[in-house]
PQR file with spaces between the fields and no chain letter, atoms N, CA, C, O and H, PARSE charges and radii, in Angstrom:
ATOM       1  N    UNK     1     -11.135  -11.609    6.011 -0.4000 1.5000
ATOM       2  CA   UNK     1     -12.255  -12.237    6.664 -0.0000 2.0000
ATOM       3  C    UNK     1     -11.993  -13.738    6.743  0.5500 1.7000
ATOM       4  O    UNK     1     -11.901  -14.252    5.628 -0.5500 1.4000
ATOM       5  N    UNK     2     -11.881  -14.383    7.538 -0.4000 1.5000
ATOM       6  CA   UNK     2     -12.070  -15.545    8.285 -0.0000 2.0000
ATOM       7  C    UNK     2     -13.741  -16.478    7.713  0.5500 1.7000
ATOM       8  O    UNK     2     -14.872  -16.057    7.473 -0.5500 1.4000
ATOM       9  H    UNK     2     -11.956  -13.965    8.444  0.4000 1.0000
ATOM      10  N    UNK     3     -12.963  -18.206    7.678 -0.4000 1.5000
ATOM      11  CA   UNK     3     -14.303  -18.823    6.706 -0.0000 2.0000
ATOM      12  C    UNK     3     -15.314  -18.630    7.694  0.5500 1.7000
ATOM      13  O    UNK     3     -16.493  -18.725    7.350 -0.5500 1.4000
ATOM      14  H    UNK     3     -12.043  -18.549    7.873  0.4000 1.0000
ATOM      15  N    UNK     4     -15.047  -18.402    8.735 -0.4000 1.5000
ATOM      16  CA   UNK     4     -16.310  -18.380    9.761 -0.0000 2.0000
ATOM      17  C    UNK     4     -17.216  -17.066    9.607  0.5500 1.7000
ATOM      18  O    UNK     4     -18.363  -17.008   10.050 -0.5500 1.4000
ATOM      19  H    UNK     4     -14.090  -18.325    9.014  0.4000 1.0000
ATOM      20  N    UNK     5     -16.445  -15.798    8.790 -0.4000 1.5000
ATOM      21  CA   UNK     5     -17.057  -14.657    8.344 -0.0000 2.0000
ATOM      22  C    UNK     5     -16.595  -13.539    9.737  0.5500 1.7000
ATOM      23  O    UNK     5     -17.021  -12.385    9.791 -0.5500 1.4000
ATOM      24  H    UNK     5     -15.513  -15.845    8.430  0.4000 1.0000
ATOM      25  N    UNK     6     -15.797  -14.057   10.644 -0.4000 1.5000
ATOM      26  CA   UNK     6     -15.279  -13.163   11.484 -0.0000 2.0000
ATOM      27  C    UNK     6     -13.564  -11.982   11.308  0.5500 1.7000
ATOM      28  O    UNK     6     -12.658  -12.586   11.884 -0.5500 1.4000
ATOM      29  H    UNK     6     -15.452  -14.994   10.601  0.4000 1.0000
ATOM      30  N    UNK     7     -13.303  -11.302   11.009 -0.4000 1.5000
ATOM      31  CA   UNK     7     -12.777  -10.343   10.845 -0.0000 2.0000
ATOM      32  C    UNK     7     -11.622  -10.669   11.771  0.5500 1.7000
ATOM      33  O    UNK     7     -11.825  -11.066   12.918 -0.5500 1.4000
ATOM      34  H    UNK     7     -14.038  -10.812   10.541  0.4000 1.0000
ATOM      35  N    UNK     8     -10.517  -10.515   11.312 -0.4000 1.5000
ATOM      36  CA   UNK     8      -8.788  -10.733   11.866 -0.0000 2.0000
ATOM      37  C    UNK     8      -8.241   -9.795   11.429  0.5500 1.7000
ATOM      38  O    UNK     8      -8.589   -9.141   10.446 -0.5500 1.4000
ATOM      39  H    UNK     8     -10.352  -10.193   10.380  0.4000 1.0000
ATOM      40  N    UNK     9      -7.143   -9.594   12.246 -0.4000 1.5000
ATOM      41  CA   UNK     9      -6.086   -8.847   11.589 -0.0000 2.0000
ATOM      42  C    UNK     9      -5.165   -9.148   10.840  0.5500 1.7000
ATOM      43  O    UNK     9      -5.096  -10.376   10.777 -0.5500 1.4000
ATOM      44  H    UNK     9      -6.860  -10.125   13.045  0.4000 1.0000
ATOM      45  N    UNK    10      -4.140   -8.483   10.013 -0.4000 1.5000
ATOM      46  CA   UNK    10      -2.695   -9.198    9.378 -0.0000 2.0000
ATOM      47  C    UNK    10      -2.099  -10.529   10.051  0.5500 1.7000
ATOM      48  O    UNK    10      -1.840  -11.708    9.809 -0.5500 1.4000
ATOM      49  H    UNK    10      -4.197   -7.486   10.065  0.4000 1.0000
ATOM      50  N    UNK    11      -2.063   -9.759   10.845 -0.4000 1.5000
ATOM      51  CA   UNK    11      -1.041  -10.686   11.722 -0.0000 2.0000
ATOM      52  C    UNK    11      -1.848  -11.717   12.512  0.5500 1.7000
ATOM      53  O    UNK    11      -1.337  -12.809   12.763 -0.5500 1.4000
ATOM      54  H    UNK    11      -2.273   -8.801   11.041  0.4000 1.0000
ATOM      55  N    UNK    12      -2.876  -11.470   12.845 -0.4000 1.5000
ATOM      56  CA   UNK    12      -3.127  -12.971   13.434 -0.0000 2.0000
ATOM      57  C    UNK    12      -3.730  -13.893   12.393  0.5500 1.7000
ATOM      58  O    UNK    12      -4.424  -14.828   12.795 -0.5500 1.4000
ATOM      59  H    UNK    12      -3.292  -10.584   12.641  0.4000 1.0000
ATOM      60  N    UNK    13      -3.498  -13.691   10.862 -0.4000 1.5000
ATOM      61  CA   UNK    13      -3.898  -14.620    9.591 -0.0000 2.0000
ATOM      62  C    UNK    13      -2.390  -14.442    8.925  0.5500 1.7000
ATOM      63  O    UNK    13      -2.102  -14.913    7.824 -0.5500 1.4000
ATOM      64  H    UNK    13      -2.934  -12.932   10.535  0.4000 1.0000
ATOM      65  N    UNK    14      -1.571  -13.772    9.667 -0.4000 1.5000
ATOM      66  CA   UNK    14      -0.282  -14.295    8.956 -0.0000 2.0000
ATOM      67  C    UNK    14      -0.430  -13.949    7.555  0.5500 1.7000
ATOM      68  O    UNK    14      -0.421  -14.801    6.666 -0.5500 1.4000
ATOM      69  H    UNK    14      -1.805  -13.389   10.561  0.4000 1.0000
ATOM      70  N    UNK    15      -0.570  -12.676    7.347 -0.4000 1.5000
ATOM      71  CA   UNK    15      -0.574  -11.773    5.854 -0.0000 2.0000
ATOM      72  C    UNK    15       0.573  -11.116    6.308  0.5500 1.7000
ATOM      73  O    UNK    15       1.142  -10.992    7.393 -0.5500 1.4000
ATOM      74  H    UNK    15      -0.577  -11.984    8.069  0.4000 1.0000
ATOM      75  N    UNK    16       0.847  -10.511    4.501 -0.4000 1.5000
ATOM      76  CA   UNK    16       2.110   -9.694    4.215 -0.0000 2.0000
ATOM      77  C    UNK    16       1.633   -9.037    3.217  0.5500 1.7000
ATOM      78  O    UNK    16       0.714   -9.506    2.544 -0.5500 1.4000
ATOM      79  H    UNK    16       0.385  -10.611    3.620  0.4000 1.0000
ATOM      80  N    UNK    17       2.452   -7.258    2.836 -0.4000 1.5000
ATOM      81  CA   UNK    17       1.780   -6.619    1.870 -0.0000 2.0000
ATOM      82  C    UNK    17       2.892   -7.451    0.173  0.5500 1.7000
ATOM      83  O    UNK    17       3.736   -8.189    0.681 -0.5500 1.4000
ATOM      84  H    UNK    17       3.198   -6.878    3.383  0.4000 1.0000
ATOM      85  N    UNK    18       2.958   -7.465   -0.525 -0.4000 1.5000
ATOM      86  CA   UNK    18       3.563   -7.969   -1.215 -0.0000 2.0000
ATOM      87  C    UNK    18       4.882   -7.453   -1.284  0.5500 1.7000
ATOM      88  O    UNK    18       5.765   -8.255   -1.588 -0.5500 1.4000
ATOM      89  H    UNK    18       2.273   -6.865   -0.938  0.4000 1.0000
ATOM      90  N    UNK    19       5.253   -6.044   -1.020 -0.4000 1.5000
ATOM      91  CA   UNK    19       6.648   -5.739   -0.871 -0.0000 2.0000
ATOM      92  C    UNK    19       7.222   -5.975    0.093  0.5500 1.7000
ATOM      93  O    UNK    19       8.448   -5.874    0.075 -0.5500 1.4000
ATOM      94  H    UNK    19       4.537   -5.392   -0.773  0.4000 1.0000
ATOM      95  N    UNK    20       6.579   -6.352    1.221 -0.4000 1.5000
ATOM      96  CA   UNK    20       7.301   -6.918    2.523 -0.0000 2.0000
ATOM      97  C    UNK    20       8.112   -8.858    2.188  0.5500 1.7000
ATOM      98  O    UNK    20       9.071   -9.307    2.815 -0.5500 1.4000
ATOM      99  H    UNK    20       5.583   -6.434    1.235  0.4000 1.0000
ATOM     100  N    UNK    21       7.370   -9.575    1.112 -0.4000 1.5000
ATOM     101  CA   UNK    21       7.939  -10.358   -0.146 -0.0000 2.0000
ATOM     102  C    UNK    21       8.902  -10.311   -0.547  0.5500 1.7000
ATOM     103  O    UNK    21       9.649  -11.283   -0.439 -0.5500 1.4000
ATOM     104  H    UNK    21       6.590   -9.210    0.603  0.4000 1.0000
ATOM     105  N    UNK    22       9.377   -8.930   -1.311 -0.4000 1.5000
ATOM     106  CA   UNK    22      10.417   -9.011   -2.318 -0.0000 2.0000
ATOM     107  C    UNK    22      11.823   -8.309   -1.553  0.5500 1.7000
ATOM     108  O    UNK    22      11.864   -7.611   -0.540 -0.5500 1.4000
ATOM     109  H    UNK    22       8.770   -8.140   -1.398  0.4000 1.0000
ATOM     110  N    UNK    23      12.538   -8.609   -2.123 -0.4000 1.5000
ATOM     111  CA   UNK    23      14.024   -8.149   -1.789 -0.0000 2.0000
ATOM     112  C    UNK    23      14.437   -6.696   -1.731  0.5500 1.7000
ATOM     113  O    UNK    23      13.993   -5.869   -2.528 -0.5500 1.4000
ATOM     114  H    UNK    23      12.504   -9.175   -2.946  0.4000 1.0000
ATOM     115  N    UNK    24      15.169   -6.444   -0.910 -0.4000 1.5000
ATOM     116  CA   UNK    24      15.884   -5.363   -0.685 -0.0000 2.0000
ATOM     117  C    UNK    24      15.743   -4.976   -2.097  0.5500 1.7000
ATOM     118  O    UNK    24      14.848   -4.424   -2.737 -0.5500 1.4000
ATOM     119  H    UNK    24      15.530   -7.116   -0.262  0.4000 1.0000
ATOM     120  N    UNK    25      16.909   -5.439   -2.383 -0.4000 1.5000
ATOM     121  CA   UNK    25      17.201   -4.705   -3.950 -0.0000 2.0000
ATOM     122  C    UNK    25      15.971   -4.402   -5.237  0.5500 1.7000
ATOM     123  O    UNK    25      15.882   -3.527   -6.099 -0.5500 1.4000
ATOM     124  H    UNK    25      17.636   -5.888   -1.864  0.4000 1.0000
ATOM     125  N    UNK    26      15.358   -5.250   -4.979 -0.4000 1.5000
ATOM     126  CA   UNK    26      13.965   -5.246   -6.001 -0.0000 2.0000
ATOM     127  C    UNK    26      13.400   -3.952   -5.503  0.5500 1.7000
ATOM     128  O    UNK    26      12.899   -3.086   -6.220 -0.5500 1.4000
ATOM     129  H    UNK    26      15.430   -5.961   -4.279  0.4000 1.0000
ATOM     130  N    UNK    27      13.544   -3.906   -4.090 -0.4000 1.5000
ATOM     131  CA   UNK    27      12.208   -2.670   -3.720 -0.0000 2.0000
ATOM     132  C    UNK    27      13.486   -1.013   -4.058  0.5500 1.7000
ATOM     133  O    UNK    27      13.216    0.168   -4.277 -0.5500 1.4000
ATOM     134  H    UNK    27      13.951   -4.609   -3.508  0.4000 1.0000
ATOM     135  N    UNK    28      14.294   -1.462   -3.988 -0.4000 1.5000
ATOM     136  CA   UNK    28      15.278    0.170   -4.115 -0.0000 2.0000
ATOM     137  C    UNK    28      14.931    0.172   -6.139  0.5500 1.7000
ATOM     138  O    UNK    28      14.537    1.218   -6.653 -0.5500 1.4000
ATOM     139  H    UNK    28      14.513   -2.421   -3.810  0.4000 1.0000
ATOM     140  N    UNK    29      15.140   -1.033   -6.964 -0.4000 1.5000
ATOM     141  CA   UNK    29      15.026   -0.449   -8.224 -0.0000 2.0000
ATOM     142  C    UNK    29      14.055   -0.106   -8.263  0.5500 1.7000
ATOM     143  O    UNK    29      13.898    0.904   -8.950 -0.5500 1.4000
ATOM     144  H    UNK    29      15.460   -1.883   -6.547  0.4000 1.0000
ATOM     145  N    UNK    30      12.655   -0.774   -7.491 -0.4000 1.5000
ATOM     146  CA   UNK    30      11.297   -0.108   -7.783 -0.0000 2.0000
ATOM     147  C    UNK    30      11.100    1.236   -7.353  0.5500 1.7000
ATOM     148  O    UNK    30      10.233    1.850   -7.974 -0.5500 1.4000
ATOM     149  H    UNK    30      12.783   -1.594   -6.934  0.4000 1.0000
ATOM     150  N    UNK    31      11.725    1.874   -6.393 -0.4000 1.5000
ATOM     151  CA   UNK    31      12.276    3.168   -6.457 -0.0000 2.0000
ATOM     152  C    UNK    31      12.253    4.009   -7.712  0.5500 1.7000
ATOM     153  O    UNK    31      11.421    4.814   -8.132 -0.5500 1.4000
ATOM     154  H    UNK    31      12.429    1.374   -5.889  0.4000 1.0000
ATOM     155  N    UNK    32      13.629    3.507   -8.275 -0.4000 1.5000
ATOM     156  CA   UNK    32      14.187    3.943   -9.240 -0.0000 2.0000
ATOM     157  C    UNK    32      13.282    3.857  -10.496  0.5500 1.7000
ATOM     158  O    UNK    32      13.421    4.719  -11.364 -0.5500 1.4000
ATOM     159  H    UNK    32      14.305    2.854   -7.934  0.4000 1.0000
ATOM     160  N    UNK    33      12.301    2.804  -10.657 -0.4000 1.5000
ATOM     161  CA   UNK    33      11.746    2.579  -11.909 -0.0000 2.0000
ATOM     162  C    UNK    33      10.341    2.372  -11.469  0.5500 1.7000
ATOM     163  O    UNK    33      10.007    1.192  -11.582 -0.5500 1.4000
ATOM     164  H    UNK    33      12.188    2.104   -9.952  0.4000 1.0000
ATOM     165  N    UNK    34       9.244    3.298  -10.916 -0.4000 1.5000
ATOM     166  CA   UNK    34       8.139    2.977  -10.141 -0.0000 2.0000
ATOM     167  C    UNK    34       7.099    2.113  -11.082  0.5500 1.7000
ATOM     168  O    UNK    34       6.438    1.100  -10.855 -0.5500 1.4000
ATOM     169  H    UNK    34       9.515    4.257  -10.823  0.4000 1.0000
ATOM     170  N    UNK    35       7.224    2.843  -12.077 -0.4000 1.5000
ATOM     171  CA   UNK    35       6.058    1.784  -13.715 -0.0000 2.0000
ATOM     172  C    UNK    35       6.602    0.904  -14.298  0.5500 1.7000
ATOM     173  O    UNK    35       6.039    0.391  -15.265 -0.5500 1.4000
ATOM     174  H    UNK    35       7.761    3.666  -12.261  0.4000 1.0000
ATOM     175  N    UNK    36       7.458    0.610  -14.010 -0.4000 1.5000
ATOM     176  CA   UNK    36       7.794   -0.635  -14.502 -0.0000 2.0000
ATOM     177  C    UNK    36       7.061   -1.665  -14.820  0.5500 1.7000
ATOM     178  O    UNK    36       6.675   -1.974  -15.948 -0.5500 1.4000
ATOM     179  H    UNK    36       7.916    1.027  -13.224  0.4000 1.0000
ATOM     180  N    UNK    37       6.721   -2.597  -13.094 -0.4000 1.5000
ATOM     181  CA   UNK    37       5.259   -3.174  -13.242 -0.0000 2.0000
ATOM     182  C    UNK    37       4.156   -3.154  -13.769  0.5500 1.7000
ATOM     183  O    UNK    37       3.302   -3.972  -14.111 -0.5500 1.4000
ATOM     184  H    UNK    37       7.035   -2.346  -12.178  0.4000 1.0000
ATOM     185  N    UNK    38       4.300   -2.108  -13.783 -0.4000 1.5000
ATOM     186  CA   UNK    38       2.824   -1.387  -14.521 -0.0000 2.0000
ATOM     187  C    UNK    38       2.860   -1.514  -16.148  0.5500 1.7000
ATOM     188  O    UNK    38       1.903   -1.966  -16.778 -0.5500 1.4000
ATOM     189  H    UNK    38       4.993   -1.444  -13.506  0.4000 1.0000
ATOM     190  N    UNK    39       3.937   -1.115  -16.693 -0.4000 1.5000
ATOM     191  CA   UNK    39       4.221   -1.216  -17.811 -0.0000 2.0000
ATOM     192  C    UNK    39       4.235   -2.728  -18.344  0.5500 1.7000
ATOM     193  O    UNK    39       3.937   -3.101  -19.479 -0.5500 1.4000
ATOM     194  H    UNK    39       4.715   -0.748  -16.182  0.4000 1.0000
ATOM     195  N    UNK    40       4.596   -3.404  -17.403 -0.4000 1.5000
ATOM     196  CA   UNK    40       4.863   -4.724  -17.806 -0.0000 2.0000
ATOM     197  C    UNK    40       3.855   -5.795  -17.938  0.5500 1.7000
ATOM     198  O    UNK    40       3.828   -6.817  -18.624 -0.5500 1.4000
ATOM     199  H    UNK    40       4.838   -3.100  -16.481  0.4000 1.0000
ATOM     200  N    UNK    41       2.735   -5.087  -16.777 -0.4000 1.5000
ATOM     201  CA   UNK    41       1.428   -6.158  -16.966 -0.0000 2.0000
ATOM     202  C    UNK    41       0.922   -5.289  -18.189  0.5500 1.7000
ATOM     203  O    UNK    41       0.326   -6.021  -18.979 -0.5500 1.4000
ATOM     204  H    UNK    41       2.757   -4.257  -16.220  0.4000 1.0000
ATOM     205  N    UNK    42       0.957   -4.091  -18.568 -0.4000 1.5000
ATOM     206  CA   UNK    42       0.295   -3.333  -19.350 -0.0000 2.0000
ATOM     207  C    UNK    42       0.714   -4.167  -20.715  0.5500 1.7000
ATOM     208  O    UNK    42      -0.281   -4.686  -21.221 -0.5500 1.4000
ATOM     209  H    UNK    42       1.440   -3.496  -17.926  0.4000 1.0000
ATOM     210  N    UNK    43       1.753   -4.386  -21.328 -0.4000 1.5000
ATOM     211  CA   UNK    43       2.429   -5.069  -22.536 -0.0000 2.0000
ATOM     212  C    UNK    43       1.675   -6.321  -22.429  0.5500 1.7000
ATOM     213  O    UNK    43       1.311   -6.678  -23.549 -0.5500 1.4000
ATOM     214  H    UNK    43       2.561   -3.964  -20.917  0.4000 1.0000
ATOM     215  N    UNK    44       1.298   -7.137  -21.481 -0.4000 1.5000
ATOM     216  CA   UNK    44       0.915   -8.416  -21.337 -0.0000 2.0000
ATOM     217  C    UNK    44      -0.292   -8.553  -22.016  0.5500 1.7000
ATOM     218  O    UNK    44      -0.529   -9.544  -22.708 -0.5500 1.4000
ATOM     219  H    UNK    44       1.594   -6.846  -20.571  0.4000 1.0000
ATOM     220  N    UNK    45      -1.208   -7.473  -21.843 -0.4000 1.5000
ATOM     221  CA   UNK    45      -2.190   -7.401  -22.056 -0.0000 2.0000
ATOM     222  C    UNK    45      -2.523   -6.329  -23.619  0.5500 1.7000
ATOM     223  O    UNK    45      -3.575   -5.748  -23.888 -0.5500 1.4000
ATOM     224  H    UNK    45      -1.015   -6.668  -21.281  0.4000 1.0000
ATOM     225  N    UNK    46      -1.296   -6.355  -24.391 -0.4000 1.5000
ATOM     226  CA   UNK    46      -1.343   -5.481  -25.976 -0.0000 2.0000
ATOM     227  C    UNK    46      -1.615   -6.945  -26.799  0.5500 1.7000
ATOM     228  O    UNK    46      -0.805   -7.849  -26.998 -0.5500 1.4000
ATOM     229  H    UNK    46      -0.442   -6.827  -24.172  0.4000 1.0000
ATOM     230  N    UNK    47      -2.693   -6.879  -27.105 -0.4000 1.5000
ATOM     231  CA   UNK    47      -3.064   -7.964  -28.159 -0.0000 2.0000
ATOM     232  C    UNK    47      -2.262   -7.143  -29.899  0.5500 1.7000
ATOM     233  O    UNK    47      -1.453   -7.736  -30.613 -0.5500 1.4000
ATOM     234  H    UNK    47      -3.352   -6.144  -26.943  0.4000 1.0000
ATOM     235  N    UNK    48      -2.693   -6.024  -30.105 -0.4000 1.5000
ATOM     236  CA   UNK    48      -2.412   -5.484  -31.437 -0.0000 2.0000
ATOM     237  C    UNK    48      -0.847   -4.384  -31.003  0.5500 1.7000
ATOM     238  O    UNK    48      -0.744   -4.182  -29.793 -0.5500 1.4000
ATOM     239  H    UNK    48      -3.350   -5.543  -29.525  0.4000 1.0000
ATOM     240  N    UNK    49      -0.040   -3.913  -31.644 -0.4000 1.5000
ATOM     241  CA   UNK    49       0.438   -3.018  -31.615 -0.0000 2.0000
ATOM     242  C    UNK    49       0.163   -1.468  -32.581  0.5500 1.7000
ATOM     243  O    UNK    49       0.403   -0.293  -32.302 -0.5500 1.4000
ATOM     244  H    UNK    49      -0.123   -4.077  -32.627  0.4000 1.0000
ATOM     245  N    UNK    50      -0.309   -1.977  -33.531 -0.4000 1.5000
ATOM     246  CA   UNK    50      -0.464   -1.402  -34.532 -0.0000 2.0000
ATOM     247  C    UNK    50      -1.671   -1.936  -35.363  0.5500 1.7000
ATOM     248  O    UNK    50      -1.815   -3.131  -35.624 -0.5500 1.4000
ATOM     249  H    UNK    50      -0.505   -2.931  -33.758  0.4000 1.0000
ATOM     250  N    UNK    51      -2.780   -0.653  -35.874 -0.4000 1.5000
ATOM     251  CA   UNK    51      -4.125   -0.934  -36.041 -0.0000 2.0000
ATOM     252  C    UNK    51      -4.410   -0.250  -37.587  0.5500 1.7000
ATOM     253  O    UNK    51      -4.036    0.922  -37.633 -0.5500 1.4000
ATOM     254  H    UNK    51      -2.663    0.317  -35.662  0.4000 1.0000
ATOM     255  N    UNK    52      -4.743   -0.539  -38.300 -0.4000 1.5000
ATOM     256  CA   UNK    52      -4.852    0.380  -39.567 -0.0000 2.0000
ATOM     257  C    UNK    52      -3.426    1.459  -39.948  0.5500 1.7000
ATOM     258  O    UNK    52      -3.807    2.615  -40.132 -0.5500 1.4000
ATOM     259  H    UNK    52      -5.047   -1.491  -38.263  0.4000 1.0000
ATOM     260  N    UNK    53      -2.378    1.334  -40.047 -0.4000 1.5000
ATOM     261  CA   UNK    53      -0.960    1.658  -39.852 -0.0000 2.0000
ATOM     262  C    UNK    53      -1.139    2.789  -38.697  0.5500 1.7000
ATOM     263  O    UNK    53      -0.471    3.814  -38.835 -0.5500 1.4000
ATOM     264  H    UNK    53      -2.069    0.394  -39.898  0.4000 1.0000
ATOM     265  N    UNK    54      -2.043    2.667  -37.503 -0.4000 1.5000
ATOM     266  CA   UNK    54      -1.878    3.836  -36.121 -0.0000 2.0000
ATOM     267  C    UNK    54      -1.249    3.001  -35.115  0.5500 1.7000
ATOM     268  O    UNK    54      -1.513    1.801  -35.172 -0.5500 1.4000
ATOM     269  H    UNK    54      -2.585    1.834  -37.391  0.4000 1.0000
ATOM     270  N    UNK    55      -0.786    3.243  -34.576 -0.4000 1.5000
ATOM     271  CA   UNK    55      -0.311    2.820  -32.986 -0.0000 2.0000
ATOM     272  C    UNK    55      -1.378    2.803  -32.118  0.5500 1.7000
ATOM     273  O    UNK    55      -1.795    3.953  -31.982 -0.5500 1.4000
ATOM     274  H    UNK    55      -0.571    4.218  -34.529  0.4000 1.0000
ATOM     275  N    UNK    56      -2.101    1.880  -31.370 -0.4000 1.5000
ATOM     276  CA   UNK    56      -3.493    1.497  -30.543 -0.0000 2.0000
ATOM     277  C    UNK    56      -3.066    2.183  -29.310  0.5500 1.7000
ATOM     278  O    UNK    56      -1.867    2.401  -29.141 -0.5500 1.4000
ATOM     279  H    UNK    56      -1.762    0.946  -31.480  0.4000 1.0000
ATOM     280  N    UNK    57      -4.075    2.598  -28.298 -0.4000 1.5000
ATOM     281  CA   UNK    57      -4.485    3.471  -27.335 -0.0000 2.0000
ATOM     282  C    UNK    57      -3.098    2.549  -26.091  0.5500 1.7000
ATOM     283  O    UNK    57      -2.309    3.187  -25.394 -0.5500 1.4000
ATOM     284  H    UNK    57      -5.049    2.420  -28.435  0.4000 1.0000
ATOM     285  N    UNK    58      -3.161    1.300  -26.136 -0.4000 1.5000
ATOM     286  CA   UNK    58      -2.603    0.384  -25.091 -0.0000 2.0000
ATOM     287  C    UNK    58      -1.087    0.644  -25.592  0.5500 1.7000
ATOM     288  O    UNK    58      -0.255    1.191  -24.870 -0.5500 1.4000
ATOM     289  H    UNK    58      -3.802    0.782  -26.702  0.4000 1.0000
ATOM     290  N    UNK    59      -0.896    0.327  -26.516 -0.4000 1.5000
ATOM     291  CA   UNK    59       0.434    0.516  -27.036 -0.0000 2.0000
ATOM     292  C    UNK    59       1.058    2.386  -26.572  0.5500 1.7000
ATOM     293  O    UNK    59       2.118    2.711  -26.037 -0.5500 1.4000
ATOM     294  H    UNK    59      -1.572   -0.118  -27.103  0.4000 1.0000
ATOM     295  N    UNK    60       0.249    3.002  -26.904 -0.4000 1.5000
ATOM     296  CA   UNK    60       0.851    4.243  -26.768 -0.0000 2.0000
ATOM     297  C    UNK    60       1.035    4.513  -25.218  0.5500 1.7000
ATOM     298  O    UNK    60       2.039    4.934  -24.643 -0.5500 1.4000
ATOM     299  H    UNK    60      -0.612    2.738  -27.338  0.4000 1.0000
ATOM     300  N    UNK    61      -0.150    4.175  -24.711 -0.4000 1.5000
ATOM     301  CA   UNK    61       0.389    4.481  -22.933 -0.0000 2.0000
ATOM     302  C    UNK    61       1.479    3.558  -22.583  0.5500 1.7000
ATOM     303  O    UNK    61       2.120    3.835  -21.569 -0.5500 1.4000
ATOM     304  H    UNK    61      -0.966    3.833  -25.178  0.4000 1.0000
ATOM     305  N    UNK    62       1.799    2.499  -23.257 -0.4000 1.5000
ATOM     306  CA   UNK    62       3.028    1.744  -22.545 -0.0000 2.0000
ATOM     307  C    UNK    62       4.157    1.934  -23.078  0.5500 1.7000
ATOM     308  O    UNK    62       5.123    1.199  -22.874 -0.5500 1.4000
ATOM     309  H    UNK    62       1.279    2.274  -24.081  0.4000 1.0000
ATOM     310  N    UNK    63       4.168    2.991  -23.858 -0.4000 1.5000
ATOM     311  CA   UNK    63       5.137    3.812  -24.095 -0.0000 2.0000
ATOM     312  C    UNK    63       5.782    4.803  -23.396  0.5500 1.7000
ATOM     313  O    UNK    63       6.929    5.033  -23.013 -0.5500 1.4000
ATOM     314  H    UNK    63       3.384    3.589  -24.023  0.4000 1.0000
ATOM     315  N    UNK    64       4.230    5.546  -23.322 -0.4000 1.5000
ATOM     316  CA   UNK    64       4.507    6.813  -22.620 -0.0000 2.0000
ATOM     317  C    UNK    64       5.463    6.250  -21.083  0.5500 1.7000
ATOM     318  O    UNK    64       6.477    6.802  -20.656 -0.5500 1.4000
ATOM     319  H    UNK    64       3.298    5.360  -23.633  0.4000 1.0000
ATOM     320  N    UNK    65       4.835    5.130  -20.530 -0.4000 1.5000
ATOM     321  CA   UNK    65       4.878    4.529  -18.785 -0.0000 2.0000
ATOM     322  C    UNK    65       6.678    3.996  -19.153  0.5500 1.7000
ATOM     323  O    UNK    65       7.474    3.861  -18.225 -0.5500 1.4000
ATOM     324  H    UNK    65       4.011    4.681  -20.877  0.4000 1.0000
ATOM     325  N    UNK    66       6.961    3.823  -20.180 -0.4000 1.5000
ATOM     326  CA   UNK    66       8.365    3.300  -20.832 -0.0000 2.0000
ATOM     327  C    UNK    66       9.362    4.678  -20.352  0.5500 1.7000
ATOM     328  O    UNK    66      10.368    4.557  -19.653 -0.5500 1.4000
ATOM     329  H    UNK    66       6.314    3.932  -20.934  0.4000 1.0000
ATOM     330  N    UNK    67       8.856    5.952  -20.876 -0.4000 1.5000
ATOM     331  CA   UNK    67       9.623    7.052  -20.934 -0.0000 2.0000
ATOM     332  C    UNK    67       9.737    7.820  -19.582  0.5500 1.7000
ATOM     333  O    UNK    67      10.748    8.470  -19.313 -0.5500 1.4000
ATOM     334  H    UNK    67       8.038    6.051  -21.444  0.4000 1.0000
ATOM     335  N    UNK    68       8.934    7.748  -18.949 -0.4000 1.5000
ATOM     336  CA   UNK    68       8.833    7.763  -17.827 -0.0000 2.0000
ATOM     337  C    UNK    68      10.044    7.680  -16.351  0.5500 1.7000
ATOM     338  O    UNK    68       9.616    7.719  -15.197 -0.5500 1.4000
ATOM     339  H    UNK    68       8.113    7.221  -19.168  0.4000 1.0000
């Protein structure tokens, strides 16, 4: 949306989806490794790893997204 509150398209506001951004090669490993990203903002956001000697709910899914 336009500051005037009128509605455009991509292209006539000169947008891009973010993988149209990154490199050849970035987008073939993201292929290869689709959670990665995911995994990676996920870690960003593990304040604890370990809670009363358990492994926390965040920690374990960014494991699981690890094995993956």
């Amino acid at each position: 949306m336009q500051e005037d509150g009128q509605f455009a398209c991509r292209k006539a506001l000169n947008l891009a989806y973010i993988d149209q951004n990154r490199s050849k090669k970035w987008r073939v490993f993201n292929n290869f490794f689709p959670y990665e990203d995911i995994a990676e903002n996920l870690y960003k956001t593990i304040k604890y790893k370990h809670r009363n000697g358990k492994l926390t709910r965040k920690y374990k899914k960014y494991l699981r997204l690890m094995r993956i």
